[in-house]
N, C-alpha and C positions, 0 to 999 in steps of 0.2 A: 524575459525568458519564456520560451514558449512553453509550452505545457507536455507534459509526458503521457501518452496514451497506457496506463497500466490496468486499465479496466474493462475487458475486449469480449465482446458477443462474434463467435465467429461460427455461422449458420451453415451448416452441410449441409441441410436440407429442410425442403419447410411445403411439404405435400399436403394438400387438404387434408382438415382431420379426421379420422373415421371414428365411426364411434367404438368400437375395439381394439381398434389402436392403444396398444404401451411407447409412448412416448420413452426415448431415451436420451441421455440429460447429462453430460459431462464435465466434470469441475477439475480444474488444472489448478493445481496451488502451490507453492515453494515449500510452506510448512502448514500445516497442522494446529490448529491454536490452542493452545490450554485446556482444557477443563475449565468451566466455570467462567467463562468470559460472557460476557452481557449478551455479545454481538458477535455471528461468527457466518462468514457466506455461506455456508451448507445452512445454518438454522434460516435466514434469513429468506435465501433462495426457496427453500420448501415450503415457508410460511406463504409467500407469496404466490408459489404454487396451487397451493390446495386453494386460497381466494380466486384464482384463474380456472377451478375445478382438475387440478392433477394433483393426485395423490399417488403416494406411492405401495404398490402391493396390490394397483386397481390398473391404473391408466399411464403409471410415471415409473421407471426405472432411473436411477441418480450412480453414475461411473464416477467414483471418485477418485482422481492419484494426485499425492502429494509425494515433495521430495525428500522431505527434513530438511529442508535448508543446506539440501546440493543439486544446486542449479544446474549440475551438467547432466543432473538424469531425465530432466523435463522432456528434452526432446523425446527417450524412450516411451514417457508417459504418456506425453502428449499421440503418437502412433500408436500407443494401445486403447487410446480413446476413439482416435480413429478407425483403426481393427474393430472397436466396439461398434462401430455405427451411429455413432451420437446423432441426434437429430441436432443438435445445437450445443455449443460448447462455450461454457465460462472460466475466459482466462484473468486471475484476478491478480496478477502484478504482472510488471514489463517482462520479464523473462520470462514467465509463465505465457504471455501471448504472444513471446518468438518461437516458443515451442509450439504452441498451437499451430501459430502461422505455417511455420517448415515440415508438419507434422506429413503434408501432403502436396505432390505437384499441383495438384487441381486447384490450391489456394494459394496464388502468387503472390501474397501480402507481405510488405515489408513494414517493421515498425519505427517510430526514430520520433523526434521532438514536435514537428509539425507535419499531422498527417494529412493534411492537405497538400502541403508543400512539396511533402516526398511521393503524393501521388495513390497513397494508403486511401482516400476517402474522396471523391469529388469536390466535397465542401459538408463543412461538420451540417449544415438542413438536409441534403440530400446527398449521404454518402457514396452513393451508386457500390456495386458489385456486394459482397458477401460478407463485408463487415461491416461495427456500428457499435455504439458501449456509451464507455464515460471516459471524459478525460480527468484524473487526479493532476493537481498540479506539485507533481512533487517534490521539481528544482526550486521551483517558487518557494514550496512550504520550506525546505532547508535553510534558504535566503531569512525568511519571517523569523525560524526559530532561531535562529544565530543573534535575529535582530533584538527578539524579547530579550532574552540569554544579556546579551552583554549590555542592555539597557536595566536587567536585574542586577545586574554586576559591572555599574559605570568605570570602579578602578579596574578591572582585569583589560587588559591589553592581549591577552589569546587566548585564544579559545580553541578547543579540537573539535573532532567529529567522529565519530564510530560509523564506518562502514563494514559491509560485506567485501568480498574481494570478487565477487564476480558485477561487480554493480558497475555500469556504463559512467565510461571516463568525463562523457557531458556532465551527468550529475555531480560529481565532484570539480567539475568546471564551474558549474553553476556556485557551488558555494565558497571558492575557491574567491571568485569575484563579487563575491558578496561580501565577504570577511573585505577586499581592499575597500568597497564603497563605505565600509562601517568603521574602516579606519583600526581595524584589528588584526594580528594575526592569526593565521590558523595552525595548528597541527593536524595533520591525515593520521589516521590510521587504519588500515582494511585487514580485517580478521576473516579466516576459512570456518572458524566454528568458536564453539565456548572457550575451551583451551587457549586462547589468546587474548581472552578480554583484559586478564590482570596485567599482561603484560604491553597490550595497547595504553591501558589507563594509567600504567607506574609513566610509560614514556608522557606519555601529555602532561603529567603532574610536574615531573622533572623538567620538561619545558617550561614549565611554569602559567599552565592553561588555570585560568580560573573557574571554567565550566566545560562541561561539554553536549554539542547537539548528536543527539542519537538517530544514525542513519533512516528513512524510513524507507525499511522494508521488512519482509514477513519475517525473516528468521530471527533478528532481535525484535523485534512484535512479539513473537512468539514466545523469545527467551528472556522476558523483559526482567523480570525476578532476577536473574542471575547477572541479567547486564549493570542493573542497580546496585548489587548487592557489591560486583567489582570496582563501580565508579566509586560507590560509599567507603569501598577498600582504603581509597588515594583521596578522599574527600574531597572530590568532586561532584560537585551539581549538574545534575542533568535535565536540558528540554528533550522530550522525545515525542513523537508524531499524534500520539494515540490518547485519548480521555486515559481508557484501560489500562494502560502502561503509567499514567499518573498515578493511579490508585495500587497501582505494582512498588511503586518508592520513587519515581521521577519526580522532581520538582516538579515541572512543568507538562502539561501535554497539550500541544496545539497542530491541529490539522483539520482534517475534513473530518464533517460527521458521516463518520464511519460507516455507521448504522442506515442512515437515507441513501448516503451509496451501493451498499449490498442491497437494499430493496429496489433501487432506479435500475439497477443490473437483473434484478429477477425481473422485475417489470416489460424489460426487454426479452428474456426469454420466454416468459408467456406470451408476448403478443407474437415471437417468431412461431411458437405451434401452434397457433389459432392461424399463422397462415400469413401475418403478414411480411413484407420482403424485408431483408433487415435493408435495404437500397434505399427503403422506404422511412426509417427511423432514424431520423435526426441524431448525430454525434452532438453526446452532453456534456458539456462543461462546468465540471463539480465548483463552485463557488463559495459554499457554506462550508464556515468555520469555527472551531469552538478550543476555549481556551480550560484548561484546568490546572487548580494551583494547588499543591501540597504543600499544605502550610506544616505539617509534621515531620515531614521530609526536609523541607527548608530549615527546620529549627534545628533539624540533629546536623546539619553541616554548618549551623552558623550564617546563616542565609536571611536577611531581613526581605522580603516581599514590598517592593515599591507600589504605594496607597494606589498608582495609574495600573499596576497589573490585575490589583484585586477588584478595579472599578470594571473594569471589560472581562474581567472571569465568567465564562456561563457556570460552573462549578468551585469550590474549594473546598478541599479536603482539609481537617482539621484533627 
């Protein structure tokens, strides 16, 4: 499965820099994250910032919109980032950089599973025209956590999946066919907001899913506490995408480190205001992954942790 481009630098401009120049610096995001989370793209981005010499209230102004977790307002967001001027704009999941994309005619980008293939990038060394990022692999990650999941749990025969409802039909393609290679099945379920989690998790139970993998995207990232708190409802066990969301009540969290990704993303936007082309900045392919187990979490649903997951754990929570 190819990889999903949700990590997107998309450059409106990149004029020498002057030395009075206020840089301005736009972050498109689905939701909003928590209070108190370790890792968050606005902390990450401005840390990285001020190391490149922009700081903000001197030389850097930072547009922030987020939607709460209704992807149909991005597009608005995304055009009043561009009404703003941004010199450069960070779009930190897939819909958030289709909004960026459509934001404006001058940026004919389309997004989709391989951006080379669809013509998005020359080739991830040399992307040619106005974009450039990371790629998160996040069909793939679905496929992995599905696979921990029911290799925690060898007797369950299905397993569900929490998604979002505006989430692209490929992604649940992707794990759709991963559940048949693992010889499992699945239940779907796509929720519009909180208000449907209990009722996602009673159907999966009543299926009789033994576990289930939690969508990865920002708005349950975001609302991880409450997504836990419903799966724990129907006692169910959950893998979900995130270290943070582990230490939220998820069994498990396995995906990208998070954290190296929002700085490889800042990283990129500091070198677009020093000027260089983003045509010029190789498209990255996120690799690194990290596993955490809630051993506590596990215990109150009756959940033994197999000796092979806690030997590849970078974390356990206890």
């Amino acid at each position: 499965m190819r990889a999903l481009l949700v990590a997107l630098l998309l450059a409106l401009a990149a004029p020498a820099a002057a030395a009075e120049k206020v840089w301005r610096v736009g972050l498109l995001a689905n939701s909003l994250p928590p209070s108190g989370r370790m890792t968050t793209w606005r902390g990450e981005l401005l840390a990285i910032l001020h190391q490149h010499g922009f700081d903000l209230g001197r030389n850097l102004e930072l547009v922030e919109r987020y939607s709460d977790g209704q992807a149909d307002r991005l597009p608005t967001l995304a055009r009043e980032l561009d009404a703003a001027g941004a010199d450069a704009i960070l779009a930190t999941t897939l819909e958030s950089v289709r909004a960026a994309v459509a934001a404006t005619r001058s940026r004919p980008i389309v997004i989709g599973d391989d951006p080379v293939a669809l013509g998005i990038v020359a080739s991830f060394a040399r992307p040619g025209g106005r974009v450039t990022g990371l790629v998160f692999q996040t069909p793939e990650g679905d496929a992995k956590r599905l696979q921990l999941l029911s290799e925690a749990i060898p007797s369950g025969r299905r397993f569900g999946y929490l998604g979002m409802s505006f989430e692209s039909g490929r992604k649940i393609e992707a794990i759709t066919r991963a559940a048949d290679q693992f010889g499992v099945a699945l239940t779907t379920r796509l929720v519009e907001g909180p208000a449907q989690y209990g009722t996602a998790f009673e159907a999966m139970r009543k299926d009789g899913a033994a576990g289930v993998v939690i969508g990865e995207n920002q708005p349950l990232s975001s609302d991880s506490a409450r997504v836990v708190a419903a799966a724990g409802a129907q006692g169910l066990p959950t893998i979900c995408g995130w270290q943070s969301m582990a230490r939220d009540g998820c069994v498990f969290g396995f995906g990208h480190d998070l954290a190296y990704g929002q700085r490889r993303a800042a990283e990129y936007v500091a070198r677009i205001l020093k000027g260089t082309a983003p045509s010029e900045l190789p498209v990255e392919r996120l690799d690194a992954w990290k596993l955490t187990v809630n051993l506590k979490a596990a215990s109150q649903l009756g959940l033994t942790i197999p000796p092979s997951h806690l030997a590849r754990a970078d974390e356990v929570i206890e």
